[in-house]
Structure formats: structure tokens, C-alpha cells
Phi, psi and omega in degrees: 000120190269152168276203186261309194311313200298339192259309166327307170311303190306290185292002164269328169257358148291335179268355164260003174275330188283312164355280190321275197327317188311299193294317182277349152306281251250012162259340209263185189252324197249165188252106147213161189269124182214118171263140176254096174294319178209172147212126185261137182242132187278171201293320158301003188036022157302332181233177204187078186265086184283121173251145181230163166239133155243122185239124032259166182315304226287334186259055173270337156341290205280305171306313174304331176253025109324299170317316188277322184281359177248050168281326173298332195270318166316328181274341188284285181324305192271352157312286196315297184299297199272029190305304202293327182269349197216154192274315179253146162267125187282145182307163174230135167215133176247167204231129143290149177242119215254316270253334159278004160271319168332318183263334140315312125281043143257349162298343184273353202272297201314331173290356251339063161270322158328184189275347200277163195264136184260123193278000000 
């Protein structure tokens, strides 16, 4: 059961990531999308487990491990935004988020496009 601070915490920083990303799209020469799908915050506000979807599929590799290696510069950023509101910045792990590929196939198996054998 999240606390309200915890929720709180959690949508300032989906909404300042998801900015940032909109803005590093919208800068970048190639076209993808990386979306801040959820964020969980732990009861103590120390970690900060940012779920992303990156659409097309092929670059997800590669943008994830962009991301990870520039995490001090993200945790720099969102320090910057929230200084005022929280006393510690919480660490960040970022996670991809399949959950829109899940309900795509599992709608291609109900449709019987899938691998599954229709009985």
C-alpha cells in the first residue's frame, strides 16, 4: 500500500521524465518513443523504479543501455527538479515495460494467430 508522499513523489518524477524523454525525442535525428509507463517508489524514498516502453521494438537494447550508463546524469536532473521537495534523491532503476507487448500477443494467440494450436 503506497503512501500518498510515495505517490506523489512517484508522478513528479514520471512527469519530469517523461518531459525530458519528449524533449531528447524531439532533438534526436532518429524517431523513437520512450515512454514512462509507471514509477514506484519505495516506503522510504530511497529507490525510484522508473518503467519505460520504447517503441520500435529494435531499439530497446540500445536506448536501455544508454540510459543506464547516463543514470548519474538523470538522478543530477531529477535532483535539480525535486531539491526543494524531498530531502534525499532517490536512486533510479530503470526497468522496460513489456506489458504492451503481452496484450499483443496474448490478443494474436486469442485471435489464433499465435503459436498455439487451435483445439
Amino acid at each position: 500500500m503506497e503512501s500518498n508522499r510515495q505517490r506523489k513523489v512517484a508522478q513528479i518524477i514520471q512527469e519530469d521524465f517523461a518531459e525530458l524523454f519528449r524533449k531528447q525525442a524531439s532533438e534526436s535525428k532518429q524517431s523513437i518513443l520512450v515512454t514512462v509507463s509507471d514509477v514506484k517508489v519505495t516506503p522510504d524514498l530511497s529507490i525510484a523504479k522508473i518503467y519505460l516502453s520504447i517503441f520500435p521494438q529494435e531499439h530497446r537494447k540500445a536506448v536501455m543501455k544508454e540510459i543506464e550508463e547516463n543514470k548519474a546524469q538523470y538522478r543530477n536532473f531529477i535532483g535539480q527538479k525535486m531539491a526543494k521537495q524531498v530531502r534525499v534523491i532517490p536512486n533510479l532503476s530503470f526497468y522496460l515495460d513489456t506489458t504492451l507487448d503481452d496484450v499483443e500477443k496474448l490478443e494474436r494467440e486469442l485471435r489464433g494467430e499465435g503459436d498455439n494450436p487451435i483445439l
